[in-house]
C-alpha positions in Angstrom: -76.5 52.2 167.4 -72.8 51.7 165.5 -73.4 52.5 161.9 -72.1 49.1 160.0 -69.4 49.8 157.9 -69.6 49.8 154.0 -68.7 46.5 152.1 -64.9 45.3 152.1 -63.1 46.5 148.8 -62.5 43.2 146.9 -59.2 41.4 147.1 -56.4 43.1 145.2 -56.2 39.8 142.6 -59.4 40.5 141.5 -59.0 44.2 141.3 -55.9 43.2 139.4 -57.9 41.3 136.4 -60.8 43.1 136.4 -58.6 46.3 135.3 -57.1 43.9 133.3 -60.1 42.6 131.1 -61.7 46.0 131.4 -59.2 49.4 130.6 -56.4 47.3 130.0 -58.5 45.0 127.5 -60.2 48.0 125.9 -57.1 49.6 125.8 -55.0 46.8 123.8 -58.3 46.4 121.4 -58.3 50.1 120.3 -54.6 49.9 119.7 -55.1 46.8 117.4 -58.1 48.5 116.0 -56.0 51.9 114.7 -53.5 49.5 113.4 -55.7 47.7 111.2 -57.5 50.6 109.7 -53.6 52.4 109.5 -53.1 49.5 107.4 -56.0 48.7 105.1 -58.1 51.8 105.5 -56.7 55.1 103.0 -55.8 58.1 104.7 -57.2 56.9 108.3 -53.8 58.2 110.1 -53.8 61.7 108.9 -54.1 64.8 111.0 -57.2 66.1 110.1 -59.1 62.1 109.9 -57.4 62.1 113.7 -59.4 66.0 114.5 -62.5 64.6 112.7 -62.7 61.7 114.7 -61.5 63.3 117.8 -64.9 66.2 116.9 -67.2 62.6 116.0 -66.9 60.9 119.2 -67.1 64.1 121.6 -70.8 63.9 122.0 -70.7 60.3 122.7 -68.0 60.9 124.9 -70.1 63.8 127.0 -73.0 61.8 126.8 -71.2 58.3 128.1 -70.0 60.7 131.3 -73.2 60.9 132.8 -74.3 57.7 131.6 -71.5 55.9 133.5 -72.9 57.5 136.9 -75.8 56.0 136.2 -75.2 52.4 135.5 -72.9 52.2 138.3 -75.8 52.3 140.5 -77.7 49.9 138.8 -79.5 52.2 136.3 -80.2 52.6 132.5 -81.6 56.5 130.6 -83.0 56.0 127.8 -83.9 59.7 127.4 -80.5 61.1 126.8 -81.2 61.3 123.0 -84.3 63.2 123.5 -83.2 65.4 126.4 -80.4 66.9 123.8 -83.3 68.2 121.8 -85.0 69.5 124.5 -82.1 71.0 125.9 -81.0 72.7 122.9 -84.6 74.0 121.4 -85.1 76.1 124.7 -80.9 77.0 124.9 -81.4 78.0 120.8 -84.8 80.0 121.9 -82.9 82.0 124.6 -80.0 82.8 121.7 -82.2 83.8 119.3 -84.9 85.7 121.5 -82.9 88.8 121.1 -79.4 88.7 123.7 -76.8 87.0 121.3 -74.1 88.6 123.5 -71.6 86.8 126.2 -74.4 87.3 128.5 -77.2 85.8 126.5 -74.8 82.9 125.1 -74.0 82.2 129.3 -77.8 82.3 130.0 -78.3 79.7 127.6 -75.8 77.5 128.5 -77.1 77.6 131.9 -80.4 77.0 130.4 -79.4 73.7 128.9 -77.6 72.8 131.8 -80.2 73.2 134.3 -83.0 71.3 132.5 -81.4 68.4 131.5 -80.6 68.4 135.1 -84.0 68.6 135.7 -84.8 65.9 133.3 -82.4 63.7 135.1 -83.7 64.3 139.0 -87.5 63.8 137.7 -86.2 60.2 136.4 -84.3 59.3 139.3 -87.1 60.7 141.7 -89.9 58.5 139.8 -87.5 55.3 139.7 -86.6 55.3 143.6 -89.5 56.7 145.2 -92.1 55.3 143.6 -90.0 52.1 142.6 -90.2 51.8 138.8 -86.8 50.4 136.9 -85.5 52.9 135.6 -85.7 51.7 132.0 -89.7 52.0 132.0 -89.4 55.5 133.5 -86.6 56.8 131.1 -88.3 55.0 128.0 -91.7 57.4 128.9 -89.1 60.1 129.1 -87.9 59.4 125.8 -91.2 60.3 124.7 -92.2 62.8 127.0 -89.4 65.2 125.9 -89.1 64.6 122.5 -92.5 65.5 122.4 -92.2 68.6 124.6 -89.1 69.8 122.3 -91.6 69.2 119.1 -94.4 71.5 120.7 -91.7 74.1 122.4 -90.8 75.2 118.8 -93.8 73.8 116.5 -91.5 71.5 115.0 -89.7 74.1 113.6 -85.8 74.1 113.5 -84.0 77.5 115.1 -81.3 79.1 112.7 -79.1 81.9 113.3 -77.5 80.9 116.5 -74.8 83.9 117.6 -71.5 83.4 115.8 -69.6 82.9 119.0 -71.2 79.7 119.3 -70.4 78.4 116.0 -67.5 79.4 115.9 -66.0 77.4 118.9 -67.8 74.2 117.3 -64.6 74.7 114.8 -61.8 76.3 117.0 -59.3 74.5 117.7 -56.7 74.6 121.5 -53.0 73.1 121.3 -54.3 71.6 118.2 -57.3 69.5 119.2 -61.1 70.1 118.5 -62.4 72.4 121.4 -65.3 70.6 121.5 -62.9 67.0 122.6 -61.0 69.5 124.9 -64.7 69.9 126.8 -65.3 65.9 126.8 -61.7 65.5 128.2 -62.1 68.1 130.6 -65.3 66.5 131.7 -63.5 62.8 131.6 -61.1 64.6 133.7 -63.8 65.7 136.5 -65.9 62.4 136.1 -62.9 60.5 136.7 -61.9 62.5 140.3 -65.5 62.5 141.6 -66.0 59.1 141.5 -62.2 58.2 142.5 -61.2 61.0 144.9 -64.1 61.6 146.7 -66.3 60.4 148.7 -69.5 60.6 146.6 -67.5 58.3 144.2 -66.9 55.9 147.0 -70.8 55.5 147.6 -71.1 55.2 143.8 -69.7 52.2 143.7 -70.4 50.5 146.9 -74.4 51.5 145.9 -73.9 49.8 143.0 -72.1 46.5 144.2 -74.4 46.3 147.7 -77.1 48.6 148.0 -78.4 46.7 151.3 -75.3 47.0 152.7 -74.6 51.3 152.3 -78.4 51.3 153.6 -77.9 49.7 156.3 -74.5 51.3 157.3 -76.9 54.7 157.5 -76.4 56.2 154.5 -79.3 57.1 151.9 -79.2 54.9 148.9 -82.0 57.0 147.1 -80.2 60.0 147.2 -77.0 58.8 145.6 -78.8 57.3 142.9 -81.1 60.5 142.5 -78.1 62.3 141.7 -75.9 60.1 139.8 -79.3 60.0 137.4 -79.4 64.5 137.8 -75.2 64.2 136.9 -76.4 62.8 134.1 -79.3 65.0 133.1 -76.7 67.6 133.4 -74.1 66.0 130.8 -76.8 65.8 128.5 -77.4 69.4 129.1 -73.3 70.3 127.9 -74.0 68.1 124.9 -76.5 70.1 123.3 -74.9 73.1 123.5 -71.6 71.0 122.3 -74.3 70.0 119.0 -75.4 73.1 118.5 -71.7 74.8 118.3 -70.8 72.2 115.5 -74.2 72.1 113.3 -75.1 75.7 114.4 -78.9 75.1 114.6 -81.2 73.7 117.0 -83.6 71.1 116.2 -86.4 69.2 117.8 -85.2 66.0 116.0 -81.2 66.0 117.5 -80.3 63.2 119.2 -82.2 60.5 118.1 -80.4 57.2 119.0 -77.7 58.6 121.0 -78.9 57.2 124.1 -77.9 53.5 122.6 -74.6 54.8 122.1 -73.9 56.3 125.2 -75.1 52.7 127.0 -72.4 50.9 124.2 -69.7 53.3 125.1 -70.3 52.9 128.9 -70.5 48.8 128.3 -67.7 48.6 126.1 -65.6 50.5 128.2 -66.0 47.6 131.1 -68.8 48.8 133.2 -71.5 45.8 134.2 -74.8 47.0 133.6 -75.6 45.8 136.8 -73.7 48.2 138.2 -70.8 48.5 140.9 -67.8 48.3 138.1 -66.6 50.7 135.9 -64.5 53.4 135.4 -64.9 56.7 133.5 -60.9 55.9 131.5 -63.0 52.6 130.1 -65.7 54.7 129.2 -63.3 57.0 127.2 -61.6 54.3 125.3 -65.3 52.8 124.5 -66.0 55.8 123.0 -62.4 56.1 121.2 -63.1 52.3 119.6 -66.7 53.0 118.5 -65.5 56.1 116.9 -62.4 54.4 115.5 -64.4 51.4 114.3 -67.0 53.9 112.6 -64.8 55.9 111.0 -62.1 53.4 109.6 -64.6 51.1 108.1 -66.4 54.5 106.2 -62.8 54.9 104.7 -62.8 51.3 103.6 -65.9 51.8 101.8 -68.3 49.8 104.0 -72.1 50.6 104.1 -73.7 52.1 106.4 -76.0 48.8 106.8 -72.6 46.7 107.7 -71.4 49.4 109.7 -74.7 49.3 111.7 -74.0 45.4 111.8 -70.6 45.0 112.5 -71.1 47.8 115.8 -73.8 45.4 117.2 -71.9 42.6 117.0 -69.1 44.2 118.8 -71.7 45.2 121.3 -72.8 42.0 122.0 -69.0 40.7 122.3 -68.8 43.7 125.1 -71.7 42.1 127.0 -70.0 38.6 126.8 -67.2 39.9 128.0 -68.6 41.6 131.0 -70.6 38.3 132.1 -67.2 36.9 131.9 -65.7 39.3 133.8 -68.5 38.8 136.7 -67.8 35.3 136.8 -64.0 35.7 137.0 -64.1 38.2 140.0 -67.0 36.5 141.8 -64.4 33.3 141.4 -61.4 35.3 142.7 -63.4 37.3 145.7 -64.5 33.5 146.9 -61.1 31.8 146.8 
């Protein structure tokens, strides 16, 4: 039998205003954003506010990667803020159980890597095989490995990570944070996987038609199995990226991370139900959140405000994406 072709690419018009209202948008909103805190908020455009925010939103960044695989199939983690711990009591363990050399600091690395990896295929396993959203199965996650990182260490925070660690949290490449320089270089990857490849191709037609890419032959469960395992691994870079800037390891990192990694993704223009977005929008959602953050702390805002006024831009974001459904599902029709 002839294996059905995937879904038509939508017309170029609504291609056009969907980049438009999404990178474009976000784009012209952080520009208007740094020119308001230039003007009203004291010492916002120096070089070393523009390295601190650059080192404040790498995290987010990292962890708004992986994230972005994931809701462009449809899914939602909720356990990325509790996989960082995980991740980065067993990586500090492995520093600290005696190698502290390059091959030691490379073991743990891999460590972190491979079980927030791990973290990530056991969520995407549970949600397609045995059918669960993926927002019940990564909320028992949340739990499951915050509690594991709690009893992995007794609770108990590791100090003394090797000095070659901490000391790239601080360094510094062609004048950037070499922390950013990993996000960017991760953007970078992200950004040719899902639009050079054809894993990045059945990312997105997964996400817009799942029916469709099963039926043409190809195995929906996988893709999303691993976009939710790309992620686990993100999270996996991020705690080592933690640990290099606070230079200990803590059973109690990450909490509430996830949330920002979701508003990065969403801001950025991706529809949480999946199909549209890109990894630039998740960038420049990161960028604003960090902006916005950072330029109302100069102007003397509380943190209770700030916490307000980022939900309310939050909620715009969602707005703005049903919009943006409505608006392409009006131009794909006419």
């Amino acid at each position: 039998m002839t294996a059905l072709s995937l879904p038509a690419a939508r017309p170029r018009t609504s291609r056009v205003a969907s980049h438009v209202l999404g990178e474009a948008g976000i784009g012209v909103a952080l520009v208007v954003l740094a020119a308001f805190f230039l003007t009203f908020a004291p010492y916002f455009g120096t070089a070393q506010n523009v390295r601190d925010i650059m080192t404040q939103i790498t995290l987010n960044t990292i962890l708004a990667v992986g994230m972005t695989f994931v809701i462009l199939v449809g899914g939602i983690d909720l356990s990325v803020g509790s996989g960082i711990a995980l991740c980065a009591v067993v990586a500090g363990t492995a520093l600290t159980s005696g190698a502290t050399g390059g091959t030691g600091l490379l073991l743990a690395i891999g460590l972190s890597i491979l079980i927030g990896a791990a973290v990530g295929l056991i969520n995407g396993f549970v949600t397609e095989f045995w059918r669960v959203p993926s927002f019940i199965v990564t909320l028992g996650m949340l739990y499951v490995a915050r509690g594991a990182a709690q009893e992995f260490t007794g609770a108990a925070t590791i100090y003394n990570l090797p000095p070659a660690l901490t000391r790239f949290g601080t360094a510094t490449v062609a004048g950037l944070p070499a922390v950013f320089v990993v996000a960017l270089a991760m953007v970078a990857a992200a950004w040719f996987v899902l639009s050079r490849t054809v894993f990045g191709r059945m990312v997105y037609a997964t996400g817009n038609n799942e029916e469709a890419v099963r039926l043409s032959g190809h195995r929906t469960a996988a893709i999303k199995v691993a976009c939710f395992t790309i992620g686990g691994a993100t999270v996996g870079i991020a705690a080592i990226i933690y640990m290099a800037r606070l230079g200990v390891a803590s059973p109690i990192l990450g909490q509430g991370y996830e949330l920002n990694a979701i508003a990065a993704v969403v801001i950025g223009g991706a529809s949480l139900t999946g199909g549209r977005g890109s990894v630039i929008g998740t960038l420049l959602g990161a960028c604003l959140l960090g902006v916005l953050s950072n330029g109302l702390l100069l102007m003397g805002v509380s943190d209770f405000q700030r916490t307000m006024i980022t939900g309310g831009v939050i909620i715009v974001a969602v707005i703005l994406d049903a919009y943006r459904r409505r608006l392409s599902l009006r131009l794909a029709t006419s």
